[in-house]
MILUMNU-449985 format. One line per field, with one value per residue (C-alpha): residue in one letter; x, z, y. Coordinates in pm, 1 decimal. Layout:
N
tordo	A / ...
c1	X / ...
c3	Z / ...
c2	Y / ...
This chain:
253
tordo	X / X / X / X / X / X / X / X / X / X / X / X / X / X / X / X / X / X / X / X / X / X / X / X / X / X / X / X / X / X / X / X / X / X / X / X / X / X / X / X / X / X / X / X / X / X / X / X / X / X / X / X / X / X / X / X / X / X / X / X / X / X / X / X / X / X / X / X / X / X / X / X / X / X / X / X / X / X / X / X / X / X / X / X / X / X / X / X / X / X / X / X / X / X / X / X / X / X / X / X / X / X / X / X / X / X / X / X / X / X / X / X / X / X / X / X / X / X / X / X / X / X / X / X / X / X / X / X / X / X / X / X / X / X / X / X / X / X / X / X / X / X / X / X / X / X / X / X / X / X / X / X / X / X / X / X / X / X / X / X / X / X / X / X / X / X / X / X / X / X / X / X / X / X / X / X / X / X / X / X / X / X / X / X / X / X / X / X / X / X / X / X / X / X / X / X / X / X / X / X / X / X / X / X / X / X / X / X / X / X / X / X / X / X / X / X / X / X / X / X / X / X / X / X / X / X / X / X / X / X / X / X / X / X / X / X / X / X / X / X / X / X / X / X / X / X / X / X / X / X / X / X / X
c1	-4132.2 / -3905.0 / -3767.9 / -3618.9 / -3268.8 / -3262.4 / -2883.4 / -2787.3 / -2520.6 / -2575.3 / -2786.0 / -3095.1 / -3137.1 / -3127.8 / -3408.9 / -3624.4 / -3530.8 / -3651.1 / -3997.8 / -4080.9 / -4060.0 / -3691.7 / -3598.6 / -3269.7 / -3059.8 / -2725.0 / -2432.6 / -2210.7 / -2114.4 / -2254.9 / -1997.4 / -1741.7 / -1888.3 / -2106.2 / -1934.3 / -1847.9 / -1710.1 / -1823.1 / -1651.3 / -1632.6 / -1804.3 / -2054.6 / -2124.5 / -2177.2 / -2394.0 / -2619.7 / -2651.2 / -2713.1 / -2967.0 / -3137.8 / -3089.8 / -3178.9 / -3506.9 / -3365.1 / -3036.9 / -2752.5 / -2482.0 / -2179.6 / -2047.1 / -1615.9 / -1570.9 / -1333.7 / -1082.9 / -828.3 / -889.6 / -820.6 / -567.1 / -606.1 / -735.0 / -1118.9 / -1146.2 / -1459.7 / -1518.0 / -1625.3 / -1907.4 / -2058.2 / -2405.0 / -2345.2 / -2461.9 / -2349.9 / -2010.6 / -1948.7 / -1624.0 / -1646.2 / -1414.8 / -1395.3 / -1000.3 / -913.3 / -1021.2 / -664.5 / -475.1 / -444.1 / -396.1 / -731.9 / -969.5 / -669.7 / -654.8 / -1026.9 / -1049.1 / -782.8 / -957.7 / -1289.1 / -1051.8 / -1044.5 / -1391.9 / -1603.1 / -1651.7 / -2077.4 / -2025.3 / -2161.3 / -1945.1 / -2096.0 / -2013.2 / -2067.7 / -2151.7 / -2158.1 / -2387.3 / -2131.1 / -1848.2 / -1665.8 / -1647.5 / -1566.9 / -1274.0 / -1426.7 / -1359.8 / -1646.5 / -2037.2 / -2006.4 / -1615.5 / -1688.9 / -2008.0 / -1785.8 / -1519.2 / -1743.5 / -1863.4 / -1567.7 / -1422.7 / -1819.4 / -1947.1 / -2320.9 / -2490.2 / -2474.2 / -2493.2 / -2593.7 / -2518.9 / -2397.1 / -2050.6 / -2091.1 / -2412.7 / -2376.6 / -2458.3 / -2813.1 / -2947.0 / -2930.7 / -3120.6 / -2898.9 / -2590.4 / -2785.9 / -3087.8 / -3364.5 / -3184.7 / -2804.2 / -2957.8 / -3172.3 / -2869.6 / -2647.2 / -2962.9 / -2962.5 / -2591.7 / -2631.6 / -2878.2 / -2700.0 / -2424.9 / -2683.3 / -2631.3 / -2848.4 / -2957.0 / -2981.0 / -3058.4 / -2965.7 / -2861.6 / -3044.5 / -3387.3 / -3659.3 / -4008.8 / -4073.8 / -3852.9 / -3855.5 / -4148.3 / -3907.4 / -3678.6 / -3916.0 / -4019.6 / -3676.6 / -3804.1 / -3445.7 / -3429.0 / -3431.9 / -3418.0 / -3194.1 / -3219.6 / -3105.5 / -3209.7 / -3580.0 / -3571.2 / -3406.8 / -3568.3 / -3299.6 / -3156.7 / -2873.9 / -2701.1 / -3011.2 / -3159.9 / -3323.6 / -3702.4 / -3937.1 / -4205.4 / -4067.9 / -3966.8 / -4307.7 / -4385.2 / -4161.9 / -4260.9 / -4603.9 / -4516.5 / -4304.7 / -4658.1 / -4812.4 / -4629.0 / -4659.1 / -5042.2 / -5022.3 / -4813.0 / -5064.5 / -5317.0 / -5117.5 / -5027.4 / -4953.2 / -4687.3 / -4548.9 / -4505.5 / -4278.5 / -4082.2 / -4060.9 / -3972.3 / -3694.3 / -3494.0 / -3584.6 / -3397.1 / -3149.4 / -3047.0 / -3050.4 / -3396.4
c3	-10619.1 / -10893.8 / -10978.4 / -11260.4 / -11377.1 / -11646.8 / -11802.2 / -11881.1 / -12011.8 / -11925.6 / -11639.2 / -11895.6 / -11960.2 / -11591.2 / -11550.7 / -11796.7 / -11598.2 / -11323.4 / -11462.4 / -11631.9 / -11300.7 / -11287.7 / -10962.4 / -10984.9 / -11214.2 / -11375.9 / -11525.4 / -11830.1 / -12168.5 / -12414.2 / -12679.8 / -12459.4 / -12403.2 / -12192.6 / -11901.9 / -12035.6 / -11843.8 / -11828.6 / -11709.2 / -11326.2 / -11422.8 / -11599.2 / -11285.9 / -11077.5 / -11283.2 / -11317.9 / -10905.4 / -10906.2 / -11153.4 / -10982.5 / -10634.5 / -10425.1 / -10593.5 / -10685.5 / -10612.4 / -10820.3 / -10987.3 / -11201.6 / -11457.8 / -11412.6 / -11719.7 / -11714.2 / -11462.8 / -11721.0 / -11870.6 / -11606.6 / -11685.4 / -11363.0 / -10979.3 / -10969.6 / -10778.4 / -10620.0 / -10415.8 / -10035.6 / -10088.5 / -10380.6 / -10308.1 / -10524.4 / -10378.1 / -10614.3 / -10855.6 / -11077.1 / -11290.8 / -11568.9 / -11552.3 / -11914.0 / -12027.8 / -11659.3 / -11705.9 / -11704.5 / -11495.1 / -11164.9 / -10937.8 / -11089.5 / -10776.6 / -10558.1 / -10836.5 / -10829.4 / -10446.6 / -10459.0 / -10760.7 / -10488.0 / -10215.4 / -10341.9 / -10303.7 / -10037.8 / -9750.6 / -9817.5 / -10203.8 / -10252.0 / -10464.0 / -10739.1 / -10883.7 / -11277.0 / -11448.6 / -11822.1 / -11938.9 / -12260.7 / -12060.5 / -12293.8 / -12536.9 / -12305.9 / -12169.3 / -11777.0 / -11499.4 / -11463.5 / -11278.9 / -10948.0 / -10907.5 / -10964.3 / -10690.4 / -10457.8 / -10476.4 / -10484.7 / -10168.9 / -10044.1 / -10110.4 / -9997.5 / -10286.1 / -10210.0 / -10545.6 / -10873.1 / -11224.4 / -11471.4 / -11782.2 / -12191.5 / -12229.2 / -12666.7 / -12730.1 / -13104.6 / -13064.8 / -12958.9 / -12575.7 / -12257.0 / -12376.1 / -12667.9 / -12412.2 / -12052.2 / -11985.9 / -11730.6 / -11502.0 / -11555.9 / -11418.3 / -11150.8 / -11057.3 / -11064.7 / -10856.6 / -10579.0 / -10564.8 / -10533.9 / -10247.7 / -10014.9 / -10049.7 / -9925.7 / -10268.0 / -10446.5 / -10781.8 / -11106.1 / -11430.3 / -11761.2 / -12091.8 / -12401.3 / -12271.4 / -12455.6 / -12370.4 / -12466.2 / -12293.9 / -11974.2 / -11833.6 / -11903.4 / -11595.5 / -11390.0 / -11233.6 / -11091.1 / -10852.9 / -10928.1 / -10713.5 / -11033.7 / -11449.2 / -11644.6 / -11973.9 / -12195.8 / -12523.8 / -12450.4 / -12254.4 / -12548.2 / -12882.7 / -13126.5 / -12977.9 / -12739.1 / -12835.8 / -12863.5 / -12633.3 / -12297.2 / -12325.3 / -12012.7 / -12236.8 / -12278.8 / -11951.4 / -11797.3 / -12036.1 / -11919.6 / -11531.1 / -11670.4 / -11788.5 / -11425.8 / -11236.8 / -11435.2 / -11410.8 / -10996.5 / -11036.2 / -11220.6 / -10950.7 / -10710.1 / -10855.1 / -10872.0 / -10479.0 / -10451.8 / -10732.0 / -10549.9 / -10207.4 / -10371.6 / -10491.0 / -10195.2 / -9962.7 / -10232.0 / -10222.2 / -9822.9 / -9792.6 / -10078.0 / -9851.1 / -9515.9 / -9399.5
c2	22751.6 / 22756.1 / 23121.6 / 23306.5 / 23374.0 / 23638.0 / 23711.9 / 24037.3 / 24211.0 / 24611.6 / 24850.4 / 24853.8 / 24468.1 / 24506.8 / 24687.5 / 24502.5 / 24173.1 / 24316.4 / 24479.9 / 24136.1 / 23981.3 / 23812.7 / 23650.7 / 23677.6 / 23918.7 / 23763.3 / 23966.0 / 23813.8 / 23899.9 / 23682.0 / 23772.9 / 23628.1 / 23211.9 / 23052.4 / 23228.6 / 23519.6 / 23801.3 / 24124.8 / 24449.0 / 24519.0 / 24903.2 / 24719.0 / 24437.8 / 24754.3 / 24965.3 / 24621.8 / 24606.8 / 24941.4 / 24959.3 / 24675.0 / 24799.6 / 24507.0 / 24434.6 / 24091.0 / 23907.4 / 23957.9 / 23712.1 / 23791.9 / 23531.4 / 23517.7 / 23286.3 / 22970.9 / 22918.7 / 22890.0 / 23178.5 / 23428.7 / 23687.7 / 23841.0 / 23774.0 / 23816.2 / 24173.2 / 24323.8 / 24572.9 / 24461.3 / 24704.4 / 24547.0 / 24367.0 / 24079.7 / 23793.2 / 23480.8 / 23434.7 / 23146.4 / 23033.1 / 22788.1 / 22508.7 / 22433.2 / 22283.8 / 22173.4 / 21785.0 / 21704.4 / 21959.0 / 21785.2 / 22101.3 / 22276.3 / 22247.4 / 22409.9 / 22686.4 / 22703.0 / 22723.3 / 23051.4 / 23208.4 / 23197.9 / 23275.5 / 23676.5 / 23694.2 / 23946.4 / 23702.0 / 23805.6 / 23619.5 / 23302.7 / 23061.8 / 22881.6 / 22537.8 / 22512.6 / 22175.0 / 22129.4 / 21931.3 / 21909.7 / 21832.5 / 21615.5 / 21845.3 / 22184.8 / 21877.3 / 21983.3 / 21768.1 / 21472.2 / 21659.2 / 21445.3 / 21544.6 / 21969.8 / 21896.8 / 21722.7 / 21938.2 / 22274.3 / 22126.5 / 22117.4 / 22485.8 / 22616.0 / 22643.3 / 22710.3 / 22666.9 / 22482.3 / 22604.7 / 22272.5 / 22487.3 / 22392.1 / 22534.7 / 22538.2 / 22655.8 / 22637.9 / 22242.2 / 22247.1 / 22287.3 / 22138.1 / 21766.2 / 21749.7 / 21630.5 / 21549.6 / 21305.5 / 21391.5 / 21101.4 / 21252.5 / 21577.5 / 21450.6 / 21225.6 / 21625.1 / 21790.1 / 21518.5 / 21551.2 / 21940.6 / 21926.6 / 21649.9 / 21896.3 / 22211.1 / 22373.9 / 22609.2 / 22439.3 / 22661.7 / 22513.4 / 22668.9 / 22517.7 / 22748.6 / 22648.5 / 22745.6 / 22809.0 / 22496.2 / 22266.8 / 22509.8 / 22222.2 / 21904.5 / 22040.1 / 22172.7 / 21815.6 / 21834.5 / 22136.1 / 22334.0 / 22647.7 / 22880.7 / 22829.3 / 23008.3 / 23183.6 / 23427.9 / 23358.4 / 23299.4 / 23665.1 / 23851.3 / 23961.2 / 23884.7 / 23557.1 / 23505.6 / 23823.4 / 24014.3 / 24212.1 / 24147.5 / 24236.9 / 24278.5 / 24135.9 / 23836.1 / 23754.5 / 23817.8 / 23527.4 / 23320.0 / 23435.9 / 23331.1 / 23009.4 / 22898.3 / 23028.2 / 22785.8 / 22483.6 / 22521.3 / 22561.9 / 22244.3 / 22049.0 / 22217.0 / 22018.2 / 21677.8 / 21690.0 / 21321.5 / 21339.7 / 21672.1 / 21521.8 / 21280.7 / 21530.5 / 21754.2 / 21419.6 / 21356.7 / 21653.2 / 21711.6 / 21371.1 / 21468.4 / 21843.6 / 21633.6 / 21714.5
């Protein structure tokens, strides 16, 4: 079953994540991109406010962009970290930078691989190289994502094949997929065909848009609305067994 990423970006979005029935609680800072960053104080007051109800993930932003090492504590539960690779198309050495940025992570942190669907435009290396190489540095799940999300969502650059091409990809290389992009509750049902292991939103959790605020509310909706869509493959079980024989034979199954 597909799950549910809700963003946050403090300790009480958190909690209303996690009362509207969020599978998995993200930390970023909207303010700051796609990708952005929040403080380390505010990453732990988010795992601690969620205390293990859920699995937790903490956006780094772009690779580029790093003033300083990525630090956390070995004794912080967080179980997934991405970094944006936006402005590294044409720096040659960015997968070995990439690979040491992951390198200061707790051993118990997953790595995540992040795909823009607007890739062109945030000038990040090509979806199949960032999958093969996040394969090769461990990376254990992939982010398809928009990096400018002032152009429109995740359709507007990315065709149902492109990402079922990215998802296959993912899975032969035992990854984790999330998908995110500004989806709506509306176009929430075009991806889930693809079976990814959660969707991702933000703006369609918060009352007030993207920089709004994260509302339990809404994201019992949008848990609503995911339970829905698997009662509805339930009851079209040739169509699912497709599927299912797909991405077993897409993880190596």
């Amino acid at each position: 079953m597909t799950g549910l990423l809700v963003s946050v970006r403090n300790a009480a979005e958190a909690r209303a994540a996690v009362d509207g029935g969020a599978d998995l609680v993200d930390v970023k800072e909207p303010l700051h991109g796609s990708l952005g960053a929040a403080s380390l104080r505010t990453i732990e007051e988010v795992v601690e406010a969620v205390a293990g109800r859920v699995p937790t993930s903490a956006a780094f932003g772009e690779l580029l962009e790093l003033v300083k090492p990525i630090e956390l504590p070995s004794q912080l539960p967080l179980q997934y970290a991405k970094l944006g690779l936006a402005h590294c198309r044409h720096g040659g050495d960015w997968h070995e930078r990439w690979r040491a940025a992951f390198d200061r992570l707790p051993a118990e942190t997953a790595r995540v691989a992040v795909v823009y669907a607007d890739w062109r435009n945030a000038a990040s290396p090509e979806p199949l190289e960032i999958i093969d190489r996040g394969g090769e540095i461990g990376c254990r799940a992939l982010l398809v994502d928009t990096f400018d999300k002032s152009r429109g969502d995740l359709f507007v650059y990315a065709t149902l094949e492109d990402l079922s091409h990215w998802v296959e990809q993912a899975w032969a290389a035992e990854m984790l997929v999330v998908i995110a992009g500004s989806l709506s509750r509306e176009t929430i049902g075009r991806v889930l065909p693809l079976k990814p292991d959660h969707i991702a939103v933000r703006n369609a959790a918060c009352r007030g848009g993207r920089t709004g605020t994260v509302e339990a509310g809404l994201v019992a909706e949008l848990s609503k609305i995911l339970a829905r869509n698997v009662q509805i493959r339930h009851a079209t079980p040739d169509r699912d067994c497709k599927l299912d024989r797909r991405r077993g034979q897409a993880r190596g199954a």
